[in-house]
NUDO-682733 format. One record per residue: residue number from 1; residue in one letter; x, y, z of N, C-alpha, C in turn. Coordinates in steps of 0.2 Angstrom, whole numbers, plus 5000, padded with zeros to 4 digits. Example, Ala and Ser with C-alpha at 12.3 -4.5 7.8 and 13.67 -1.06 7.14 Angstrom:
BEGIN
<pt n="1" res="a" n_x="5066" n_y="4972" n_z="5039" ca_x="5062" ca_y="4978" ca_z="5039" c_x="5066" c_y="4984" c_z="5039"/>
<pt n="2" res="s" n_x="5064" n_y="4989" n_z="5035" ca_x="5068" ca_y="4995" ca_z="5036" c_x="5064" c_y="5000" c_z="5039"/>
END
This chain:
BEGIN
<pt n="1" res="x" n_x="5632" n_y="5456" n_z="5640" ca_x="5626" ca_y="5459" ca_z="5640" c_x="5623" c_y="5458" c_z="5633"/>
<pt n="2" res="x" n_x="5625" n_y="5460" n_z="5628" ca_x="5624" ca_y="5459" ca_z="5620" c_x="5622" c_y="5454" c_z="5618"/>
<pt n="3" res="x" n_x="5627" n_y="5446" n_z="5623" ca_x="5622" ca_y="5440" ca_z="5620" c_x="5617" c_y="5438" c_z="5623"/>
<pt n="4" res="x" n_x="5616" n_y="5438" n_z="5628" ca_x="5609" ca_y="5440" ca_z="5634" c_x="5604" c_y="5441" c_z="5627"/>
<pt n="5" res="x" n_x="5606" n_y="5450" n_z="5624" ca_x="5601" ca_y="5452" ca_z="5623" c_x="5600" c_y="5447" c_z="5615"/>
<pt n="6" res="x" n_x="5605" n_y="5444" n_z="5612" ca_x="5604" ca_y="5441" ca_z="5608" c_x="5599" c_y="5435" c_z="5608"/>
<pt n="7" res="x" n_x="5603" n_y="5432" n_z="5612" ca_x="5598" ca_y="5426" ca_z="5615" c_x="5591" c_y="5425" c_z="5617"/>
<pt n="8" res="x" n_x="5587" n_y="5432" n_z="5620" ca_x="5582" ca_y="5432" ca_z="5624" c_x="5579" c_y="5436" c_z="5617"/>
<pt n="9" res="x" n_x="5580" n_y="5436" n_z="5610" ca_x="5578" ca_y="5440" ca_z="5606" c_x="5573" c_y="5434" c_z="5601"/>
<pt n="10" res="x" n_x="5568" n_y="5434" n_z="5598" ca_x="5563" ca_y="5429" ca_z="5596" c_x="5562" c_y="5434" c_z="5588"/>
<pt n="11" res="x" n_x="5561" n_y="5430" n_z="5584" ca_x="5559" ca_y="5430" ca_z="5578" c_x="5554" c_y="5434" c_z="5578"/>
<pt n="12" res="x" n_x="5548" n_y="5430" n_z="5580" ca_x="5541" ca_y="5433" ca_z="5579" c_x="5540" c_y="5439" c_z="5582"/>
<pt n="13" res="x" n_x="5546" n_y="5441" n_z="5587" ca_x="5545" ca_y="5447" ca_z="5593" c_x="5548" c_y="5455" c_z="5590"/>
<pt n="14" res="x" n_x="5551" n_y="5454" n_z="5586" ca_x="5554" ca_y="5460" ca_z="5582" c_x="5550" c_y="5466" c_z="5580"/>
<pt n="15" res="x" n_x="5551" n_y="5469" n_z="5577" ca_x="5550" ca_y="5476" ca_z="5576" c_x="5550" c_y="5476" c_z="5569"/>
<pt n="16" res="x" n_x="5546" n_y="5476" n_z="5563" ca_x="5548" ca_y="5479" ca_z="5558" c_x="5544" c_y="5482" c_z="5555"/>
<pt n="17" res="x" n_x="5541" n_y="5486" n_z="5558" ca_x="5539" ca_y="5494" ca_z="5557" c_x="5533" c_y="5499" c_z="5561"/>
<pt n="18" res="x" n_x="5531" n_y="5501" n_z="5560" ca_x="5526" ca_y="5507" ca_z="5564" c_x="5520" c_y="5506" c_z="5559"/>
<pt n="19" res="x" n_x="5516" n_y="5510" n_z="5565" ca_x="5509" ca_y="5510" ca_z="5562" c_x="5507" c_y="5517" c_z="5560"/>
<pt n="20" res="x" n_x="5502" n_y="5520" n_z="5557" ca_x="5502" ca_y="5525" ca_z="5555" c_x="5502" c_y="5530" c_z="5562"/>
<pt n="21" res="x" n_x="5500" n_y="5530" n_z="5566" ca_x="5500" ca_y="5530" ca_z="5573" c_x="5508" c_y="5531" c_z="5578"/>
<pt n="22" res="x" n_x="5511" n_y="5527" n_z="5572" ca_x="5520" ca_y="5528" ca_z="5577" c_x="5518" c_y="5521" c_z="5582"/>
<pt n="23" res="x" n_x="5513" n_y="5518" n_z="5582" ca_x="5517" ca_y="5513" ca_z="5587" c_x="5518" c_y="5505" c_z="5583"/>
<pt n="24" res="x" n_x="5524" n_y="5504" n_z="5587" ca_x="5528" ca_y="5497" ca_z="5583" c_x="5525" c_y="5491" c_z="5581"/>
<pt n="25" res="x" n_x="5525" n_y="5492" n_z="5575" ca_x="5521" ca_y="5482" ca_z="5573" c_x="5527" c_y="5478" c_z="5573"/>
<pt n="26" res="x" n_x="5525" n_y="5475" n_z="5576" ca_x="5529" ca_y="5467" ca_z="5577" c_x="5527" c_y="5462" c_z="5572"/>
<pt n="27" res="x" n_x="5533" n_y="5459" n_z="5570" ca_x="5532" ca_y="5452" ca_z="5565" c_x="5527" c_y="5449" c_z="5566"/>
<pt n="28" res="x" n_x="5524" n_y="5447" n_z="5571" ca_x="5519" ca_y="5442" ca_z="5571" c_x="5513" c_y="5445" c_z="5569"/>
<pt n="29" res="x" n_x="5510" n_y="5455" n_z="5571" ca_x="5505" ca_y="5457" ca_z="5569" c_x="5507" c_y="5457" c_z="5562"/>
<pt n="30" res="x" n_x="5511" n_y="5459" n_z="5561" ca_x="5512" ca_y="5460" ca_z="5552" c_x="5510" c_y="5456" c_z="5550"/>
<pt n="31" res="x" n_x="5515" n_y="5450" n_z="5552" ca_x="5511" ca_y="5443" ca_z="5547" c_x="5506" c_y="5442" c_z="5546"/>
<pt n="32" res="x" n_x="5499" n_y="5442" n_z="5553" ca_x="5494" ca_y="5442" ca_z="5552" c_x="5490" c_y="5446" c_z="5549"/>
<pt n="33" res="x" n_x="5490" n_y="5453" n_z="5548" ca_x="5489" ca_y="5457" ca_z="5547" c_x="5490" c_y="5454" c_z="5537"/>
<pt n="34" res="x" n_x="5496" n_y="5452" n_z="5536" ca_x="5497" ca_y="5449" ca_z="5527" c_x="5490" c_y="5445" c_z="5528"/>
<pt n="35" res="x" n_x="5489" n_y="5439" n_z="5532" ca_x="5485" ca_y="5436" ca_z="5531" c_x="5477" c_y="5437" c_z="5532"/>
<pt n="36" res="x" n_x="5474" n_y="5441" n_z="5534" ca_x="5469" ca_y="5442" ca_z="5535" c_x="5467" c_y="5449" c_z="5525"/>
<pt n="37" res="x" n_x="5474" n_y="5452" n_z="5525" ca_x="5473" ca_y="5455" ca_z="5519" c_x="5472" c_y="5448" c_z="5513"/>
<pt n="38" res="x" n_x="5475" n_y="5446" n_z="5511" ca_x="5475" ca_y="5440" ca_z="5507" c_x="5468" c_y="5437" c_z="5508"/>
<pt n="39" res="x" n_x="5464" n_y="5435" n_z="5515" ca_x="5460" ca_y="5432" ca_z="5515" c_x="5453" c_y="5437" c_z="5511"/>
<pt n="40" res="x" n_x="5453" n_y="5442" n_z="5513" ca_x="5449" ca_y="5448" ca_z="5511" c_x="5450" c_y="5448" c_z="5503"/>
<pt n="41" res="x" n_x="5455" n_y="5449" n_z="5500" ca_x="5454" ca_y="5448" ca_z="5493" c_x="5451" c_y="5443" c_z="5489"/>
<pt n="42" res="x" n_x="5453" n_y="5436" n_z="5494" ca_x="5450" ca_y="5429" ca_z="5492" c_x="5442" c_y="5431" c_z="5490"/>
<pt n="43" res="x" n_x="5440" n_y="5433" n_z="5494" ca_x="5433" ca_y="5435" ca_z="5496" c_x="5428" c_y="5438" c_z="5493"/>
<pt n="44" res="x" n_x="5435" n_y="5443" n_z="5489" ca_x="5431" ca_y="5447" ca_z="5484" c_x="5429" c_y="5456" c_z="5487"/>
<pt n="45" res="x" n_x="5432" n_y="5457" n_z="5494" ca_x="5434" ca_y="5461" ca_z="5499" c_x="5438" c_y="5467" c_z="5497"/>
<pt n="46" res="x" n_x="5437" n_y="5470" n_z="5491" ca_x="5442" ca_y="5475" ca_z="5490" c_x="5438" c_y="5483" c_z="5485"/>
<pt n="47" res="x" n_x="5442" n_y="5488" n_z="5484" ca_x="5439" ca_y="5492" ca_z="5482" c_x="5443" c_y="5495" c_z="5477"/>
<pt n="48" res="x" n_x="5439" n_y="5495" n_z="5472" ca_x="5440" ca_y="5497" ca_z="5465" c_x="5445" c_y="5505" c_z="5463"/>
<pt n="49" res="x" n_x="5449" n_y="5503" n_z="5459" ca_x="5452" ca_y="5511" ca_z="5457" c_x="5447" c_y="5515" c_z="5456"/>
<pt n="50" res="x" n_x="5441" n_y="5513" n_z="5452" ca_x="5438" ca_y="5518" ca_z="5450" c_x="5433" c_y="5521" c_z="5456"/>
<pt n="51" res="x" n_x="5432" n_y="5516" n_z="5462" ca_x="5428" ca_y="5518" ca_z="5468" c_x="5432" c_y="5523" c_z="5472"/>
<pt n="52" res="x" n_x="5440" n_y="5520" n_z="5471" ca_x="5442" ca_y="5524" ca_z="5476" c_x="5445" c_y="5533" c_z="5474"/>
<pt n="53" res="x" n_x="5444" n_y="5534" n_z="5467" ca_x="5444" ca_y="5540" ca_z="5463" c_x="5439" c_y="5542" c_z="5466"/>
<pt n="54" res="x" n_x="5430" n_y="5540" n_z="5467" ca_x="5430" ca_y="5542" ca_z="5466" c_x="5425" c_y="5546" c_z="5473"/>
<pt n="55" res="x" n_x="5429" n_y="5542" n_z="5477" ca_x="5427" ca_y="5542" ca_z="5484" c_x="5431" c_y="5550" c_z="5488"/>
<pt n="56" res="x" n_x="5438" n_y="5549" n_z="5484" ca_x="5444" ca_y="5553" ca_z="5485" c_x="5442" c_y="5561" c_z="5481"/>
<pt n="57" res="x" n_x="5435" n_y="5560" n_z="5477" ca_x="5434" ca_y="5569" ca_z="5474" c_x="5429" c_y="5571" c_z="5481"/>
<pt n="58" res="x" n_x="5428" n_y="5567" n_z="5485" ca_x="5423" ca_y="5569" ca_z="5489" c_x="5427" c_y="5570" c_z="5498"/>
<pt n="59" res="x" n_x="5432" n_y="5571" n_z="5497" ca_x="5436" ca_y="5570" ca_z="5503" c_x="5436" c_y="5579" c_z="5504"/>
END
């Protein structure tokens, strides 16, 4: 039974963590998820310390 499950177990198909949500991100979302981050910063896609201080006095 164990090598079954070892066997039929795939890389990309794993679990390596939760979402804020509690439900499970899988490797492949992760990864993509790196990648579309990285693309955003290429981009010039991101928000300043000072934007986010001061977004956060207003929360």
């Amino acid at each position: 039974m164990i090598k079954a499950l070892v066997e039929s177990y795939h890389e990309d198909d794993g679990i390596v963590g939760y979402t804020v949500d509690g439900k499970p991100l899988m490797r492949k979302q992760y990864n993509q998820e790196l990648l579309d981050a990285e693309g955003e910063i290429q981009r010039g896609e991101l928000t300043s310390v000072e934007d986010l201080e001061k977004e956060a006095r207003n929360w």
